[in-house]
C-alpha positions in Angstrom: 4.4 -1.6 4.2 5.1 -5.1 5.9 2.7 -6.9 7.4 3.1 -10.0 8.7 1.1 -13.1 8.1 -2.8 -12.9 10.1 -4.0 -15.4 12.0 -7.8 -16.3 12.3 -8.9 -16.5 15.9 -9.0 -20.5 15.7 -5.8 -20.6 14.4 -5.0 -18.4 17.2 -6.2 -20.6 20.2 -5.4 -23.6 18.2 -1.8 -22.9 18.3 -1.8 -21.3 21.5 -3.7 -24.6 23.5 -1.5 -27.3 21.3 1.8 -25.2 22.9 0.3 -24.8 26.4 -0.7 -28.9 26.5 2.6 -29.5 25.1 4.1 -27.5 28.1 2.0 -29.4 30.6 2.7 -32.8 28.8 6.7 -32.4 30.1 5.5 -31.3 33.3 3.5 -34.7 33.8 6.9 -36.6 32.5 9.1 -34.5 35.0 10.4 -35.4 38.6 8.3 -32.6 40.5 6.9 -34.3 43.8 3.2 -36.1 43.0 1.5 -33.5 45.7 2.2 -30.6 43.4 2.5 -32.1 39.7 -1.0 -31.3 39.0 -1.4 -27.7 40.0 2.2 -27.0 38.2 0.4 -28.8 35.0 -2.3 -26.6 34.8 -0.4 -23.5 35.6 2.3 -24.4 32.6 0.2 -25.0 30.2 -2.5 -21.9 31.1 1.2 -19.8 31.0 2.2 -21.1 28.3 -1.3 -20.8 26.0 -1.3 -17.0 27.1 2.9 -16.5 26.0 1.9 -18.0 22.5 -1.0 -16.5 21.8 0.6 -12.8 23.5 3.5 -13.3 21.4 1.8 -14.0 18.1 -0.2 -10.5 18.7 2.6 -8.8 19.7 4.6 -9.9 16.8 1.5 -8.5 14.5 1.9 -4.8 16.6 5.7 -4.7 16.2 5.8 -5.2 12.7 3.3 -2.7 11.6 5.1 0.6 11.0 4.1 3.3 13.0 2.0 5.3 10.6 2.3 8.4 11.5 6.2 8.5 11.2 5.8 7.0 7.5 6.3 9.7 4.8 3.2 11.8 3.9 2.8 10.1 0.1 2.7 6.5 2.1 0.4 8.1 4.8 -2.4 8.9 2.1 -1.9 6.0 -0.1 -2.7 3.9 3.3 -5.6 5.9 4.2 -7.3 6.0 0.4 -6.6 2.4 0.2 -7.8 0.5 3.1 -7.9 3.8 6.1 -5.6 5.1 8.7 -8.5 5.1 11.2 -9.7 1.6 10.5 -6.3 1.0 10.8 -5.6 2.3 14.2 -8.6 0.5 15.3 -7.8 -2.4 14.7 -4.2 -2.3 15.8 -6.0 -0.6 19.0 -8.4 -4.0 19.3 -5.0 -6.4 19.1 -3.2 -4.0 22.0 -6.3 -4.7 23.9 -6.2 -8.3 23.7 -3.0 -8.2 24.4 -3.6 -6.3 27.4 -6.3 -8.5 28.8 -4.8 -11.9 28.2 -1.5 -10.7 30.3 -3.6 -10.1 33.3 -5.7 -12.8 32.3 -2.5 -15.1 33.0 -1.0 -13.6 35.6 -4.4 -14.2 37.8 -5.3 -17.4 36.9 -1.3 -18.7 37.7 -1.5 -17.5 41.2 -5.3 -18.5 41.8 -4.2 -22.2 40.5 -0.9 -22.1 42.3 -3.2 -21.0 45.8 -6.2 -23.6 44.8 -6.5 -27.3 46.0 -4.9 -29.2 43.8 -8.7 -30.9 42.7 -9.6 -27.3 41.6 -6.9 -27.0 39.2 -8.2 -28.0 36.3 -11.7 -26.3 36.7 -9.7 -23.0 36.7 -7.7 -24.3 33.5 -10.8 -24.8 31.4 -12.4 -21.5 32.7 -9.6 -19.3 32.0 -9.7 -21.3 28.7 -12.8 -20.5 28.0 -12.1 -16.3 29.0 -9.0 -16.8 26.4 -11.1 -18.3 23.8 -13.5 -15.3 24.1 -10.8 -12.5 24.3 -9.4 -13.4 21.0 -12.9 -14.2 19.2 -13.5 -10.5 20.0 -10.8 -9.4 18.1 -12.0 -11.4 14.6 -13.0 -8.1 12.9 -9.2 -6.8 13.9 -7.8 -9.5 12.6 -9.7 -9.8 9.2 -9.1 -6.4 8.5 -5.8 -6.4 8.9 -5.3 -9.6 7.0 -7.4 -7.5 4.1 -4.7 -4.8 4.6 -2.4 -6.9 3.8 -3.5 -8.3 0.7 -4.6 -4.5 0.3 -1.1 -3.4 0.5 1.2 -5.9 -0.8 2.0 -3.6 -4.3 2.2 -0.7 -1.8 5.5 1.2 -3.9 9.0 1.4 -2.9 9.7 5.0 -3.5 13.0 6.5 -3.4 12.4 9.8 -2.0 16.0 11.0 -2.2 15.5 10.6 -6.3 14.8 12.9 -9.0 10.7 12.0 -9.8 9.0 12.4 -12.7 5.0 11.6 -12.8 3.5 10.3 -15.9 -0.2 11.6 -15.9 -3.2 11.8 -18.2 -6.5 10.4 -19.1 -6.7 6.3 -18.7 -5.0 4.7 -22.3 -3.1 7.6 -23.7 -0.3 5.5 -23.3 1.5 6.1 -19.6 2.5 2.8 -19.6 4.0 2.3 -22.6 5.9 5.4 -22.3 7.3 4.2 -18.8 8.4 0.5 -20.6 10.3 2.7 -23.6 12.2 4.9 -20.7 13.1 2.5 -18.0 13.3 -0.9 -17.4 10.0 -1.8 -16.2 7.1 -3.8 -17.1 3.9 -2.2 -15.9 1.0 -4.3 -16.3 -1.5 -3.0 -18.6 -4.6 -4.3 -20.5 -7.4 -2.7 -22.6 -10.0 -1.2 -20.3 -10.2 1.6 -18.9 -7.9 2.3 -15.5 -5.6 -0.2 -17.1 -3.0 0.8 -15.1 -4.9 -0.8 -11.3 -1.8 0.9 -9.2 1.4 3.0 -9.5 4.3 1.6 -11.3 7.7 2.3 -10.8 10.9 2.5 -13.4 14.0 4.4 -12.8 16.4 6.0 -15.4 20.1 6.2 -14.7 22.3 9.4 -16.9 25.5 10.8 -15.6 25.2 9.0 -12.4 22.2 11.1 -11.3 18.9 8.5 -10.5 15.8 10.1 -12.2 12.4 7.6 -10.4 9.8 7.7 -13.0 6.1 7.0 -11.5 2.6 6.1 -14.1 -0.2 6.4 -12.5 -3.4 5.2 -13.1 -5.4 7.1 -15.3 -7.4 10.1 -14.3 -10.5 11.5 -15.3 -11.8 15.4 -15.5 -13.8 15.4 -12.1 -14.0 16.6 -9.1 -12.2 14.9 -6.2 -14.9 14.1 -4.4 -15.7 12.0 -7.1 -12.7 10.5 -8.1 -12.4 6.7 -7.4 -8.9 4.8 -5.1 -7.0 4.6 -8.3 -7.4 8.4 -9.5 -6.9 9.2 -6.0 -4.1 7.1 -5.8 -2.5 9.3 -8.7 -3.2 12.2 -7.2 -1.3 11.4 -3.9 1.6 10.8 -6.0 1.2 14.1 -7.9 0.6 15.7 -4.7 3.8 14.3 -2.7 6.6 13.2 -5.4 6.5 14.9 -8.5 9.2 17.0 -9.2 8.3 17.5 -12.6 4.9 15.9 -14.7 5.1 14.5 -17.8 1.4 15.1 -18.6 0.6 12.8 -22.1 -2.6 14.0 -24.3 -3.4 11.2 -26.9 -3.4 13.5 -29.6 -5.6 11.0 -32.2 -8.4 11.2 -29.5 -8.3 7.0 -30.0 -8.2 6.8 -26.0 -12.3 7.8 -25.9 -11.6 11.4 -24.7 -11.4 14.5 -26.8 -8.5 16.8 -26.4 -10.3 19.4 -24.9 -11.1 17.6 -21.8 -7.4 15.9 -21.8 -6.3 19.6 -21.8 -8.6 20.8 -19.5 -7.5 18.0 -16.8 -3.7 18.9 -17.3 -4.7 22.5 -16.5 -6.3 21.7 -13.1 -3.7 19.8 -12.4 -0.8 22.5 -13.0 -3.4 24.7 -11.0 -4.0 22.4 -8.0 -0.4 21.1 -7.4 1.9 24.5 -9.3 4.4 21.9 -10.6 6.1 21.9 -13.9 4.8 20.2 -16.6 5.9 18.9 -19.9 3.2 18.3 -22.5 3.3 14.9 -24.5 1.4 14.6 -27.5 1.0 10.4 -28.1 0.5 9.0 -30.9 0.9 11.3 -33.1 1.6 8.5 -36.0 -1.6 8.0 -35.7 -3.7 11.3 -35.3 -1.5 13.0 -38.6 -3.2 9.8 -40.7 -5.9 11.1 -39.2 -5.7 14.9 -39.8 -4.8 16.8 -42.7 -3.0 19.5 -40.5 0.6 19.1 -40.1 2.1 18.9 -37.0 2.4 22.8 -35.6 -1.2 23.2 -37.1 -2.5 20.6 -35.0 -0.7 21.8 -31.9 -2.0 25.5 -32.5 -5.6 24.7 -33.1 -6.1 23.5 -29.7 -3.0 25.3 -27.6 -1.8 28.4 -28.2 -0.7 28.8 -24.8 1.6 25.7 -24.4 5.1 26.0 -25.0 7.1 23.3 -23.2 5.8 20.4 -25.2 7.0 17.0 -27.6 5.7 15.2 -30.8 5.9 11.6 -29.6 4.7 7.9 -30.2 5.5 5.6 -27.5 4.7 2.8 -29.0 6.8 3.6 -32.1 9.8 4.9 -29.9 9.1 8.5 -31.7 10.3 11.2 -29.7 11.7 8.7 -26.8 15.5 10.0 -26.7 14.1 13.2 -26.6 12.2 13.0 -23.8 15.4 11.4 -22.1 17.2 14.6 -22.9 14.8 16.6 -21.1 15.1 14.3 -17.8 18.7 14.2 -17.6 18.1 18.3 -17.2 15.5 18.0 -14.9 17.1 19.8 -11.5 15.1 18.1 -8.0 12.8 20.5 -6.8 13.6 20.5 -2.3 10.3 19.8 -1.2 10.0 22.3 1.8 
């Protein structure tokens, strides 16, 4: 989602009064008769102050998509992240000060062009001073929708026509270092928890069919009432694009969580969203030093009931052209 570059409401007026004394400035220079030069200065420059500033907010309003004809998965990720309705209000307060400053300039040109010419330029500085106020009204607007901005400037570029595949799990199971073996992207990650701070993107290319490949941010085993922007953020992109999930449990437990809870999440989430899921265990170099099972044993002492699943380490590239296999099969599920 673009949005432009926000003014503050000094830089605002500022830009709107240098333009409108410019204006008047080649008025004063011009040939117009001595009798009516000074009621055509104050007019130009109080019509040309109002065109600036007007066109600056109405620049804002044309470049801010219409939200409600974006894509539902864009529609939510706007709302959890900064709020439709907050939004809409302030979009609301710019059409207002839009609205006020038009009528403001079309009254105060005809009362200046109908004064004495001695009352021009009290009119000037009071219709100033009304501008001035109009567009110090709308500071909140503006500062939100600057915060949007910065808010939204990761926003994703999803392809919705794609094949998508959702990497999912409990935060450092290793989502992102699975999405860097597949594809060609570099998700930023560091080693904290939620080190995955937004949805990252890679795409895979077999047999000229486009598989899109999505990591979200880690999620926890709770509620969603509960759930923080970044889980939510995950679960807007289970919710909208996921054709199939590629659910990873760190199967050495090194990520902080047992496997019971990381199987217990993955079950909610086939619940909730009835999409098909393929079971990753990570690290699995790791948890076999760690147990004396081998690998079936460790499977079956904790899922019986799972039967679509891989033996993987990411980091190792272990099990990586296997998964592959299984995405170039991967038929799009038509949304309805």
């Amino acid at each position: 989602m673009i949005i432009p570059t926000i003014p503050t409401p000094d830089e605002l007026l500022d830009k709107g009064f240098r333009r409108g004394k410019k204006a008047a400035d080649l008025v004063r220079t011009s040939k117009i008769p001595r009798h009516l030069k000074s009621k055509r200065i104050e007019e130009q420059r109080v019509v040309t102050s109002c065109q600036v500033i007007k066109d600056r907010i109405k620049m804002i309003l044309d470049r801010v998509p219409d939200i409600e004809s974006l894509p539902e998965f864009y529609q939510d990720y706007i709302d959890i992240t900064v709020g439709i309705d907050k939004m809409k209000q302030s979009l609301g307060g710019l059409n207002w000060a839009y609205g006020i400053i038009t009528q403001l300039e079309k009254d105060y040109a005809s009362r200046i062009r109908k004064s004495p010419s001695e009352k021009a330029s009290k009119l000037q500085k009071q219709v100033y001073g009304r501008i001035a106020s109009v567009v110090n009204k709308i500071k909140k607007d503006l500062d939100f929708l600057d915060f949007a901005k910065a808010s939204l400037r990761n926003m994703p570029t999803i392809d919705f026509e794609a094949t998508t595949v959702v990497i999912a799990g409990f935060p450092n199971v290793g989502k992102s270092t699975l999405l860097r073996q597949i594809t060609d992207a570099e998700p930023k990650v560091a080693d904290y928890p939620f080190t995955t701070k937004g949805i990252q993107i890679g795409h895979l290319e077999r047999n000229w069919k486009k598989i899109q490949i999505i990591d979200t941010p880690g999620l926890l085993d709770r509620p969603f009432l509960e759930m923080n922007d970044i889980e939510l953020n995950a679960m807007v992109a289970l919710e909208h694009l996921a054709d199939t999930i590629l659910f990873i449990i760190d199967s050495s437990e090194t990520c902080g969580y047992p496997i019971e809870s990381q199987y217990h999440l993955s079950k909610e989430i086939k619940r909730i969203f009835n999409i098909p899921m393929i079971y990753l265990f990570n690290k699995i170099d790791i948890s076999i030093n760690k147990n004396t099972d081998n690998d079936d044993g460790l499977l079956k002492k904790y899922f019986n009931e799972i039967d679509d699943y891989l033996l993987v380490s990411a980091y190792n590239g272990k099990g990586i052209d296997e998964i592959i296999a299984i995405l170039e099969k991967v038929e799009k599920i038509k949304k309805e």
